[in-house]
N, C-alpha and C positions, 0 to 999 in steps of 0.2 A: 114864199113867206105869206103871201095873198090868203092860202087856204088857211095855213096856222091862225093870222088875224081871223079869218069867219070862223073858226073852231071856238079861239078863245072867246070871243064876242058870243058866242051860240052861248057856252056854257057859262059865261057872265049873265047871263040874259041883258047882253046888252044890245043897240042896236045898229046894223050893220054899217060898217064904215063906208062912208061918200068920199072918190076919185076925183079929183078936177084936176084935169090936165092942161098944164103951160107949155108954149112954145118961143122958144127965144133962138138969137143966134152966138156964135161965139163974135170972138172980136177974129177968130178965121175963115166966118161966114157959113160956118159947118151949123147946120139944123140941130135943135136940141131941145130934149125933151123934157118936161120934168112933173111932178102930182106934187099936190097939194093932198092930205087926207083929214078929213073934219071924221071925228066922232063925236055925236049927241045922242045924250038920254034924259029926258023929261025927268025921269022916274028916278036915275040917278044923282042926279044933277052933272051932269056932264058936258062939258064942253071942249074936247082937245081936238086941238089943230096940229099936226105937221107937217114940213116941208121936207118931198126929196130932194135928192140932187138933179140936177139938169147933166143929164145924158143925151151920146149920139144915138142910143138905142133905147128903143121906146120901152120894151116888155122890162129892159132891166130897171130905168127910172121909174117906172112902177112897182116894180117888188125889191127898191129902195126904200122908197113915202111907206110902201105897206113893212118892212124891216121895221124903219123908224118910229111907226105906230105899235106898231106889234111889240118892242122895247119900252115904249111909253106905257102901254095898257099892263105888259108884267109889272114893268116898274112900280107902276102906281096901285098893282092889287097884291103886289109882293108873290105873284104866281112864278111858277117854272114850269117851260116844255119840255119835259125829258124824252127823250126818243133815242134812237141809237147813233146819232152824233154825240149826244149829249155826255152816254154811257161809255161810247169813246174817248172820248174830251175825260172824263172822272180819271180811267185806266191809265192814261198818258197820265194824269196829274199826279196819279198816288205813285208812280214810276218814278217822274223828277224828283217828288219826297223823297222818295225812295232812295235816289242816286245824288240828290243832297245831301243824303243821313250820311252817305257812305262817303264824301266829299269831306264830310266834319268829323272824319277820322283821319292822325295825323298816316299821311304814308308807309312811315314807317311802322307802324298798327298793322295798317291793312295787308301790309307787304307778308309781315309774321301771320299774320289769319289767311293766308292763304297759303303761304309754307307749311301751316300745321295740317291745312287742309290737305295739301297734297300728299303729306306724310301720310293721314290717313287712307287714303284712297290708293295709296300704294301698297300699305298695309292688306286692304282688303281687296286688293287685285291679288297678291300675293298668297290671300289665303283660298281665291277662287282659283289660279294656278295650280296650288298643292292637292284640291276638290279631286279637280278634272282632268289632271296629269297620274294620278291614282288607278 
């Protein structure tokens, strides 16, 4: 998520996001990590702060804070990453439409569109039978 922030920050011209890293414990004494991420720009006027979560693991509380910025800075420029998660993500969505639509027919509908379909498909098995049995 790290790199995505300095992409979109690049092509914002805006100015690169500052890390500050916490350390806290739990209440089970386990070590825990967390960032803080400031973005400012003069020129914008900018000023956002977020907070990640405090993790056992450092690299991921970091590309938390940077998650959590990286959603603020779209959010707030109304941008989208498309990439091929994304074009994934779309495929699966027009699918569920898809098997929604088919949902909002009553069964017994669906039950007959598919008997007629069969009929046809037998149909034309039958006429590729009498082709190549010739």
């Amino acid at each position: 998520m790290e790199v995505y922030l300095i992409r979109i920050c690049c092509h914002l011209r805006l100015d690169y996001s500052v890390f500050t890293r916490h350390e806290s414990y739990s209440q089970n004494g386990e070590h825990l990590h967390g960032y803080w991420v400031v973005l400012q720009s003069v020129k914008h006027g900018l000023n956002w702060v977020v907070n990640g979560c405090f993790l056992e693991d450092e690299a991921e509380a970091r590309q938390d804070a940077a998650f959590q910025m990286l959603d603020k800075v779209l959010t707030m420029t109304g941008k989208k990453i498309s990439d091929y998660n994304f074009r994934k993500v779309g495929a699966l969505q027009r699918r569920v439409e898809e098997l929604e639509g088919q949902m909002s027919i009553p069964p017994y509908h669906r039950i007959r569109e598919l008997q007629e379909e069969n009929v046809k498909m037998r149909s034309e098995l039958q006429k590729f039978h009498e082709i190549f049995d010739e």
